[in-house]
C-alpha positions in Angstrom: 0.0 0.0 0.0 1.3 3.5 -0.8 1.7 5.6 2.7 0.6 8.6 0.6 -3.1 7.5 1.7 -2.3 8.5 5.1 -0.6 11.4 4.8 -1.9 14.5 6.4 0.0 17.2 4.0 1.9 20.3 5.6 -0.6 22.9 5.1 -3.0 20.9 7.7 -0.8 20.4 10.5 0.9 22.3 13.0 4.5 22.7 12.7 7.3 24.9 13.9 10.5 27.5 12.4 13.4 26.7 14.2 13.8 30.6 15.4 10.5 30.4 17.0 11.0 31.0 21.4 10.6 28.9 23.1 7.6 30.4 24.3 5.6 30.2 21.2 6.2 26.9 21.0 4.6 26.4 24.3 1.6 27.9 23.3 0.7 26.6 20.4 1.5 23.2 21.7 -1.2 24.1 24.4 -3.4 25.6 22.1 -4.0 22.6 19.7 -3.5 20.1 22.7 -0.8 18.4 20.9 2.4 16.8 22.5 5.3 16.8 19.7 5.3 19.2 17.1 7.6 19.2 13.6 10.0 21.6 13.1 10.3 22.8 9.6 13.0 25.5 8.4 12.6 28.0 6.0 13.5 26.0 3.1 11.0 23.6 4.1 13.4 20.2 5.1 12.1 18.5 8.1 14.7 19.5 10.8 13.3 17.0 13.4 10.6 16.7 16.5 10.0 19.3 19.7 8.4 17.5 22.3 6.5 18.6 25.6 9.6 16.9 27.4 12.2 18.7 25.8 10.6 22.2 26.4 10.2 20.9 30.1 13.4 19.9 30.3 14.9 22.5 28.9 13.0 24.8 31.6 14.0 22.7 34.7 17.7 22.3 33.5 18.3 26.0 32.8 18.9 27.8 36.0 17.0 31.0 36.5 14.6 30.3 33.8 10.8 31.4 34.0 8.3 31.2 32.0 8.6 35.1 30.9 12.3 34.3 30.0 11.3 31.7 27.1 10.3 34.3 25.0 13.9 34.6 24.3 14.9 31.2 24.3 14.9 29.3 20.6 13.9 26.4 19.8 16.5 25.5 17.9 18.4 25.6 20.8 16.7 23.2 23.2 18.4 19.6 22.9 15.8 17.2 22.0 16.2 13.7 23.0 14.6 12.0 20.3 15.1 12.3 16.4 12.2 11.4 14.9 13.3 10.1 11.3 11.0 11.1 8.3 10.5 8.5 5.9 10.2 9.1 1.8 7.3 9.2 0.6 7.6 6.1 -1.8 8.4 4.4 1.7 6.5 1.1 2.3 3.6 0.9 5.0 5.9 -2.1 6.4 8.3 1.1 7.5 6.6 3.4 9.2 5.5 0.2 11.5 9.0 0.2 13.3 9.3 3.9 13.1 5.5 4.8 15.1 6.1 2.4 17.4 8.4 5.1 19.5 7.3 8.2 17.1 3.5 9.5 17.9 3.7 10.8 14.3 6.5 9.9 11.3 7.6 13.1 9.1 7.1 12.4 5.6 9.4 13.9 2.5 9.6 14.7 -0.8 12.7 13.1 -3.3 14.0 16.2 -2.4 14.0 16.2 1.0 11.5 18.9 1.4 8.9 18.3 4.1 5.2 17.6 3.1 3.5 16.1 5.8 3.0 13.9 8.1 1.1 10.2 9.2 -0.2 9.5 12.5 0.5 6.6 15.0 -3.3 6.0 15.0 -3.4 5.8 11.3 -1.1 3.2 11.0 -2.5 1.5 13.7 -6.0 1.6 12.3 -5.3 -0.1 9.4 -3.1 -3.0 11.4 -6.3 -3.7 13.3 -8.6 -3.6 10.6 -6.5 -6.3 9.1 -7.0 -8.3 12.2 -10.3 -8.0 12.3 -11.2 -9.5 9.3 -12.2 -12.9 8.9 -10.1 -15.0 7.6 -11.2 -17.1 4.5 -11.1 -21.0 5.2 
């Protein structure tokens, strides 16, 4: 199956610029409720994943840090301890598997490396399970 049926293409997701604080990451991570945003730069390659954690982290590591001081804090310069890898999209379905098993979304590119989108963990999932569920012939 081509994962191009899944994908959810850049201009209907969130995503971030790698000189956007700290701050405004925080928000708009609160904002749409979501837990791991991309981060795309401004000639569109996929420069990896900011996560709830790493902003957290990034806050309780850094001494003296409040809230109010994130607004001049980049993210491009909070470590991230995970590097979500994007997949091409002529990438078989059998690849993503391994990759949303510890990734809540997988980045997808172009043959250019240009980000265009992204496919859920619950997408994939879905269509596992509704291979499960069918009936087997006899």
């Amino acid at each position: 199956m081509n994962i191009a049926f899944f994908l959810i293409p850049k201009r209907e997701i969130v995503y971030l610029a790698p000189d956007c604080t700290m701050r405004q990451a925080l928000e708009r991570m609160e904002y749409h409720r979501y837990t791991a945003v991309p981060i795309i730069d401004k000639e569109g390659k996929y420069v990896g994943t900011i996560t709830e954690g790493d902003l957290l982290w990034k806050l309780k590591n850094t001494p003296g840090l409040s809230f109010e001081g994130t607004e001049k804090l980049l993210i491009k310069d909070v470590p991230r301890r995970i590097q979500n890898k994007p997949v091409r999209i002529d990438a078989r379905l059998e690849d993503l598997l391994s990759l949303a098993i510890s990734q809540n979304f997988v980045p997808v590119v172009d043959d250019f490396d240009t980000f265009i989108g992204i496919i859920r963990r619950r997408e994939i999932i879905e269509y596992y399970a509704q291979g499960l569920a069918k009936p087997s012939a006899p």
